[in-house]
C-alpha positions as CSV (number, residue, x, y, z in Angstrom):
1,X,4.2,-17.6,10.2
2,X,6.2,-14.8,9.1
3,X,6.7,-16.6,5.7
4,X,2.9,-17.0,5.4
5,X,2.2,-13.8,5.5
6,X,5.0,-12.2,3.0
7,X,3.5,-14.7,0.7
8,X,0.1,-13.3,0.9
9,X,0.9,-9.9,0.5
10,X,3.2,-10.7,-2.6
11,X,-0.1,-12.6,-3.8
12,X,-2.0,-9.1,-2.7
13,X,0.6,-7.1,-4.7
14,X,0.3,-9.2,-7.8
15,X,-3.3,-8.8,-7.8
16,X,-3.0,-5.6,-7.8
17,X,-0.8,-4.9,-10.8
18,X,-3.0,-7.3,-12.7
19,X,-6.0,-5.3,-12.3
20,X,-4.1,-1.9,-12.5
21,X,-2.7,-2.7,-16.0
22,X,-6.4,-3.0,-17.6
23,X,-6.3,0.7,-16.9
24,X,-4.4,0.9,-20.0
25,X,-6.4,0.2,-22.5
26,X,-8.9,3.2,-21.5
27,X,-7.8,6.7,-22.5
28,X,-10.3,8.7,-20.6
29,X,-11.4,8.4,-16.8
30,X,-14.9,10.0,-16.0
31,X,-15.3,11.8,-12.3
32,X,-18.7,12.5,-11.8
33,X,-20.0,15.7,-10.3
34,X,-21.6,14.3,-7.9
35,X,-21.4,10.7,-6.4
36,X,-24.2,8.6,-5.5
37,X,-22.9,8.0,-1.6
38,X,-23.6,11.8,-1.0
39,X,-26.6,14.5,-1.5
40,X,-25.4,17.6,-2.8
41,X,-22.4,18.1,-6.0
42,X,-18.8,17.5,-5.0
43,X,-19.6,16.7,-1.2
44,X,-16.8,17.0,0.8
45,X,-14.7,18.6,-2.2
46,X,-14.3,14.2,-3.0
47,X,-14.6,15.0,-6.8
48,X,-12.2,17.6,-7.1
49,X,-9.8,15.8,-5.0
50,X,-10.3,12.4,-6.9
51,X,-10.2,14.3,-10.7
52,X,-6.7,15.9,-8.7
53,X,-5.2,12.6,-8.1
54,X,-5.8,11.1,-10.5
55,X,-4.1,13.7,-12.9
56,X,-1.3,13.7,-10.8
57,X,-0.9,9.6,-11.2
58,X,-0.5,10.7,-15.1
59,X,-4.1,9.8,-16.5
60,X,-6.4,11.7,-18.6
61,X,-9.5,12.8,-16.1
62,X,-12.6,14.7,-17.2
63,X,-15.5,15.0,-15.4
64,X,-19.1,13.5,-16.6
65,X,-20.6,16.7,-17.7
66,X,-17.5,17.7,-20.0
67,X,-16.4,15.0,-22.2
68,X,-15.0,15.2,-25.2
69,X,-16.7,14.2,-28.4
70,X,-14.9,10.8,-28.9
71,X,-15.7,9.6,-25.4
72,X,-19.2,10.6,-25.9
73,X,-19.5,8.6,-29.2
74,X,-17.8,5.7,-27.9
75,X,-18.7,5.6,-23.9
76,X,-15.9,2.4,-23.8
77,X,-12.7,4.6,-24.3
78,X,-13.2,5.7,-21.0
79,X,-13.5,4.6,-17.1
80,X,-16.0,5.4,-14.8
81,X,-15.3,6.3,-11.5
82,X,-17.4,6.1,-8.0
83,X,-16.6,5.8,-4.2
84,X,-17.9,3.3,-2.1
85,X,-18.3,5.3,1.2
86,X,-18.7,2.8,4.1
87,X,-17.9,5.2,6.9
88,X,-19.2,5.2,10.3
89,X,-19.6,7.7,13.4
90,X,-16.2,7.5,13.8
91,X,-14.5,6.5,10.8
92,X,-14.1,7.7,7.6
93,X,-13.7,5.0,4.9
94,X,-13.9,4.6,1.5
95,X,-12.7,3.0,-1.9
96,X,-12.4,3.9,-5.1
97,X,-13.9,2.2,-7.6
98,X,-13.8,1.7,-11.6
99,X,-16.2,0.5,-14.2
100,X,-16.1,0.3,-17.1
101,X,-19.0,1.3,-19.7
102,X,-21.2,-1.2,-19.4
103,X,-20.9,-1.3,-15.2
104,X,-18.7,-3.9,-14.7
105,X,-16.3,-3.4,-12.2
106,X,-13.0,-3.4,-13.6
107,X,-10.6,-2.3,-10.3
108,X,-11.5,-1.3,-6.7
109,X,-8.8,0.3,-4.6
110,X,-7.8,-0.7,-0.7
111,X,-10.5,1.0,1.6
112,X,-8.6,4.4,3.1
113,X,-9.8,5.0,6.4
114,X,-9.3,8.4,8.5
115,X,-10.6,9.2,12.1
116,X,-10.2,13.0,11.5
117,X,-13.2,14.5,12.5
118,X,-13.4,17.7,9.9
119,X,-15.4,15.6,6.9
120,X,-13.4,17.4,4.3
121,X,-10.3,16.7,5.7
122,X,-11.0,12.8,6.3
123,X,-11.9,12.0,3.0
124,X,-8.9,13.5,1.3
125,X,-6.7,11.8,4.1
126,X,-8.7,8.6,3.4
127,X,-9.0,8.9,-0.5
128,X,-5.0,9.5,0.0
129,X,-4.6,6.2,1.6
130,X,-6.8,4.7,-0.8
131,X,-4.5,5.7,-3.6
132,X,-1.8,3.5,-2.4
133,X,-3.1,1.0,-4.5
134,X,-1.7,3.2,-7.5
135,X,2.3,2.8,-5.8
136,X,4.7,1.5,-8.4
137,X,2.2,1.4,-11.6
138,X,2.5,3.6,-14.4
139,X,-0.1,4.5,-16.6
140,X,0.5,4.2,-20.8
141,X,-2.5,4.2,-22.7
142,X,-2.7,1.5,-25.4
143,X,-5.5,0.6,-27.8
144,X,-7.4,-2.6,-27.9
145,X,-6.9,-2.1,-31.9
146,X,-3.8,-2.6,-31.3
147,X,-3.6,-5.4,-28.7
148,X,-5.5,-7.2,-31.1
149,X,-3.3,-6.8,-34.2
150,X,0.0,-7.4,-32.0
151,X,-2.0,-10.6,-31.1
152,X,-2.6,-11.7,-34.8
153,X,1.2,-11.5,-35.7
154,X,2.3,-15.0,-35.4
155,X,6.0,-15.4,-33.9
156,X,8.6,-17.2,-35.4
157,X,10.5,-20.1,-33.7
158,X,13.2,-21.4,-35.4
159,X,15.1,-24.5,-34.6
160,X,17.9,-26.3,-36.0
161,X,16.2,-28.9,-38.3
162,X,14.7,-27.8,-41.5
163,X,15.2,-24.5,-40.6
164,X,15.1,-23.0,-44.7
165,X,11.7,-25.0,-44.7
166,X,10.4,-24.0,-42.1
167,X,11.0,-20.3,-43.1
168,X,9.6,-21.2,-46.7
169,X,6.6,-22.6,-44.9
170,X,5.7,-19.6,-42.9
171,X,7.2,-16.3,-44.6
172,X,4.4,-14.2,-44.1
173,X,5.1,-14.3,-40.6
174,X,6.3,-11.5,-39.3
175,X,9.1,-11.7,-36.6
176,X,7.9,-9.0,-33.6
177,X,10.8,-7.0,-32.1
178,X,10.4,-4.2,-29.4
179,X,12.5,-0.8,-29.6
180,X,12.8,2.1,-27.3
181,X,12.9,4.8,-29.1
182,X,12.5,8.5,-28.7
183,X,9.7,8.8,-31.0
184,X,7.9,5.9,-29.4
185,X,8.1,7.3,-26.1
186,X,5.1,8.4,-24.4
187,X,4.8,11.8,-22.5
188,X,2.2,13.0,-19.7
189,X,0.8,16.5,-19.3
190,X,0.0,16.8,-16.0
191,X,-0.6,20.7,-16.0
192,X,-4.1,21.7,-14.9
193,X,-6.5,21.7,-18.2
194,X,-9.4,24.2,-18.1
195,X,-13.2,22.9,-18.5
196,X,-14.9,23.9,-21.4
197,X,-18.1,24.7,-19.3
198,X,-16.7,26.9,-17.0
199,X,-17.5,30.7,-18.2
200,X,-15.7,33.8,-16.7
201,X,-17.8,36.0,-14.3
202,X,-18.1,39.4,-13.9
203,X,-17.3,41.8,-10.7
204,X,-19.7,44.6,-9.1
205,X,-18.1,46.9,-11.7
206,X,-19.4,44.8,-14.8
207,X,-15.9,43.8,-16.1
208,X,-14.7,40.4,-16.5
209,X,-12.9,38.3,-13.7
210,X,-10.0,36.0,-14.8
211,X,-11.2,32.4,-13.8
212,X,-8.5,31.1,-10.8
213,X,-8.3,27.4,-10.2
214,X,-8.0,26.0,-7.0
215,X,-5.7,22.8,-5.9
216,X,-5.7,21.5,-3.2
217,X,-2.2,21.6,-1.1
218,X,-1.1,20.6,2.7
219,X,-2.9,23.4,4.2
220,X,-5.1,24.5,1.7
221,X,-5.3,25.7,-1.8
222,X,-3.4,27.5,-4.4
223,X,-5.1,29.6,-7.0
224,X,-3.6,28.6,-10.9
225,X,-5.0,30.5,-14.0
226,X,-5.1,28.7,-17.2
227,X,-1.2,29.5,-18.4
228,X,-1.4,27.7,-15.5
229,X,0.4,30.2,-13.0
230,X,0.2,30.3,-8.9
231,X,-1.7,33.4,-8.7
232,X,-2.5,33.3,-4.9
233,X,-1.7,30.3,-1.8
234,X,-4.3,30.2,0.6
235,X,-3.6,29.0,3.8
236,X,-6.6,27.1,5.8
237,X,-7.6,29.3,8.8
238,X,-10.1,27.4,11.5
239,X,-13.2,29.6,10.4
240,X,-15.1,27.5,7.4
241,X,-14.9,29.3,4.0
242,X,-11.9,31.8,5.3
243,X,-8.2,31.2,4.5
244,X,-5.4,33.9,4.6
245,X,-3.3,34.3,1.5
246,X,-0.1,32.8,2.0
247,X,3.6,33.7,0.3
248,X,4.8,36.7,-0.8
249,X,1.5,38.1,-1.0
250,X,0.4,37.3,2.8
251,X,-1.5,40.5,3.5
252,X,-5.1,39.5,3.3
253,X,-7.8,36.6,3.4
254,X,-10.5,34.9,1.3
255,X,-13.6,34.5,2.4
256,X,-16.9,33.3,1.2
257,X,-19.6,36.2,1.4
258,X,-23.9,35.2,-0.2
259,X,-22.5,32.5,-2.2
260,X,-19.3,34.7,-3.9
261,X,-15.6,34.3,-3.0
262,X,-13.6,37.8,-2.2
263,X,-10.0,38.7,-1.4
264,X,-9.7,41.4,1.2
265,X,-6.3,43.3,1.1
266,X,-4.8,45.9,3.1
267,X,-2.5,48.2,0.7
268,X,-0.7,51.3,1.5
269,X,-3.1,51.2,4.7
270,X,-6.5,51.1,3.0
271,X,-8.6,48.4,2.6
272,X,-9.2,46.5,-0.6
273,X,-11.7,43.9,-1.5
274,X,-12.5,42.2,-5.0
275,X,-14.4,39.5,-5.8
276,X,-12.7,36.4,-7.5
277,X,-13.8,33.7,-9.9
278,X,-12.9,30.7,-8.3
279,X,-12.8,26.8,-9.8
280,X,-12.8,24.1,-7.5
């Protein structure tokens, strides 16, 4: 029995890999603002958190109302992402799936599942789970172009009779050899990109704010700008919309006020508050 069932979950496992290494020959994946299994934009923060992991598993994420001009001139370069939500009154679950531009469904993640009961919280801990099926593969983009050349070039076999004519035969052949080299190697970015869309606001005074970032972390968020450096960690409190700042700099909160984030400070014993520009 026990043999049984090591040999369906290496059979699992295989599947897996196969289907995760057609990720490779996409160089963009598209995150939608909003997905079809909710009502309003980025429900539950899931497409932040998805665009987020998926950076951090080393691919190149935009979302559907910022792509670059390539992906919009040719739509196949990229994947398109959505999230079959199949939760119930109790349980959150979900899967993550991938199509590619013409709808077919190229990969579909395990289904996460999470009984926490804050919604925000149980689809990142079930979106978490879901990206298990990412363990142990790494992402390189490759070209169909040149798949399809590699595939052209014939490869030589050479045996021990008529060798010289079979090299006369066939010497526009071209024997294929693969090197490791440093300029062949392939290196990920993973440090957060600003969106062109997003525009800098302005405080009560007129003057521009800097745009903060937020990522999500353990117990909240922390605030990058675009160098990218941690500007601020905030640190979930149980009030919705109100975290204390975290660190170093642990002497205030953040709070959502008519639609606006503000930082409230206490310095030198008077009261500070300034309104941020906030990404998520």
């Amino acid at each position: 029995m026990r043999s049984r069932v090591l040999f369906f979950l290496m059979i699992a496992l295989l599947g897996t890999q196969l289907g995760m290494a057609q990720f490779n020959q996409y160089k963009y994946i598209v995150v939608p603002k909003k997905f079809d299994a909710f009502k309003d934009s980025n429900q539950h923060q899931t497409s932040t958190m998805l665009k987020y992991m998926l950076a951090q598993r080393g691919f190149n994420v935009v979302y559907d109302d910022a792509m670059p001009e390539e992906l919009f001139k040719n739509r196949c370069l990229g994947l398109y992402t959505d999230i079959d939500d199949v939760s119930g009154m109790f349980t959150t679950k979900l899967s993550v799936v991938f199509n590619d531009c013409q709808s077919k469904e190229v990969f579909r993640t395990i289904e996460g599942r999470s009984k926490i009961k804050d919604y925000k919280e149980a689809y990142k801990d079930a979106m978490q789970k879901a990206f298990v099926s990412f363990d142990g593969i790494e992402y390189s983009y490759q070209p169909v172009e040149a798949k399809e050349e590699t595939a052209k070039e014939e490869t030589l076999t050479i045996s021990f009779r008529n060798d010289v004519k079979t090299l006369e035969e066939k010497k526009d052949t071209k024997l294929i050899e693969q090197v490791a080299t440093p300029e062949n190697q392939t290196y990920k970015n993973l440090e957060p990109t600003p969106s062109d869309y997003v525009k800098a606001g302005k405080d009560s005074e007129g003057d521009m704010m800097e745009l903060l970032y937020a990522q999500p972390t353990e117990n909240g968020y922390q605030l990058v700008d675009s160098t990218p450096e941690i500007r601020l960690r905030l640190v979930r409190s149980s009030l919705d919309n109100l975290y204390f700042v975290g660190g170093d700099k642990g002497n205030g909160i953040v709070f959502q006020k008519d639609g606006s984030w503000w930082l409230e400070k206490i310095e030198n014993g008077e009261k500070s508050t300034k309104k941020l520009n906030l990404k998520f």
